[in-house]
C-alpha positions in Angstrom: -53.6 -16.7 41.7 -50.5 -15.9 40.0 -51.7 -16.7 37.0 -54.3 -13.7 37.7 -51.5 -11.6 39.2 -49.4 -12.1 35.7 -52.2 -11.0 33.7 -53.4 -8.2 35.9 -49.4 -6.7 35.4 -49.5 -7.1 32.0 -52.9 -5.4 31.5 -51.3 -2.4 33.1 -48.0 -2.2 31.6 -48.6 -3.1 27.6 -51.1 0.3 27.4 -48.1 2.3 28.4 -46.0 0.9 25.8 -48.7 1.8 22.6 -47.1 4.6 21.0 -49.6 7.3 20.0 -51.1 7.5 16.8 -48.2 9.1 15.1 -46.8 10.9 17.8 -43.1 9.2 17.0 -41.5 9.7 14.3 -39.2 6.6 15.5 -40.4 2.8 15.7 -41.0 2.4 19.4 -38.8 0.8 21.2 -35.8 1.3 19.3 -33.7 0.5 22.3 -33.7 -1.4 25.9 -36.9 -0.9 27.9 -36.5 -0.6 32.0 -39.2 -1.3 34.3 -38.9 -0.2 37.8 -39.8 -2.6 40.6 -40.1 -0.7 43.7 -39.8 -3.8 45.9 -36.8 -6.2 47.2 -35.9 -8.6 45.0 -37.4 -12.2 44.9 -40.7 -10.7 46.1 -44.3 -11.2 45.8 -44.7 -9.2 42.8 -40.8 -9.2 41.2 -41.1 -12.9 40.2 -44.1 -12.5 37.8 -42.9 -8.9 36.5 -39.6 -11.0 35.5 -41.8 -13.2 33.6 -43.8 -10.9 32.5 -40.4 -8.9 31.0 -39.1 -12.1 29.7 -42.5 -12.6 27.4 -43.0 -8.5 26.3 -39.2 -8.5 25.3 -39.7 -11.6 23.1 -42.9 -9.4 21.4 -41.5 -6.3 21.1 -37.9 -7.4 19.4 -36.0 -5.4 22.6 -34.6 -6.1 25.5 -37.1 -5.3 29.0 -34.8 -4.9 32.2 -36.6 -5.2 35.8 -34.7 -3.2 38.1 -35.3 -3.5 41.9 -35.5 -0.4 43.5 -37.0 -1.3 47.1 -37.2 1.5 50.2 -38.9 3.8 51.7 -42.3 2.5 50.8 -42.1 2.5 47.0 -41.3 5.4 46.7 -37.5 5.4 46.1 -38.4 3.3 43.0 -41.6 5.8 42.3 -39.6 9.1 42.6 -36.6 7.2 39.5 -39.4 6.7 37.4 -41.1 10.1 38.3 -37.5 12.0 36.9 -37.0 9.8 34.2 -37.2 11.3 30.3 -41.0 11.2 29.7 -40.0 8.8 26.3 -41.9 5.2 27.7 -38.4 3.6 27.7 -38.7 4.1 32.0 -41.6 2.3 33.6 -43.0 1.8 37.0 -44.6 -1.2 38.2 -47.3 0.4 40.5 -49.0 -1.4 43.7 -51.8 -0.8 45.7 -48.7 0.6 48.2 -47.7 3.7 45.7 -51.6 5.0 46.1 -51.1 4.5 49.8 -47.9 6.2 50.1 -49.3 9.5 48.4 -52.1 9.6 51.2 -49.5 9.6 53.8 
């Protein structure tokens, strides 16, 4: 199941670091990448997001930092991401408990 899990993550975070066709005039990344974990650390979904960081820094020559940002049902990590420079270098790694948060 974690196997699944790990894949499942990475599915959803390499799209989001596919620079456009052209839409950079930089090689992306160029520097440090963060990825937001709104949960405590040592958690269900913090382990494989480490390893999953660990493998996508190897690939893309930079270093990927997890950052735990747990609280107020995901969404103290949500709203960092949400005011973060629109450049890919911030990213959020999204549960089934961010779409349930918005309802409520």
């Amino acid at each position: 199941m974690a196997s699944a899990l790990m894949r499942l993550l990475f599915l959803a975070i390499v799209p989001a670091l596919l620079p456009g066709a052209g839409a950079h005039a930089e090689d992306f990344p160029s520097r440090s990448i963060r990825v937001i974990v709104p949960f405590s650390p040592g958690g269900a979904v913090d382990g494989p997001m480490r390893l999953i960081a660990q493998e996508l820094g190897k690939r893309l020559g930079q270093a990927v930092v997890v950052e735990n940002k747990p609280g107020a049902g995901a969404t103290i990590g949500t709203d960092v991401v949400a005011k973060a420079p629109p450049d890919g270098y911030t990213l959020l790694l999204a549960s089934q408990t961010n779409a349930i948060s918005a309802t409520l």
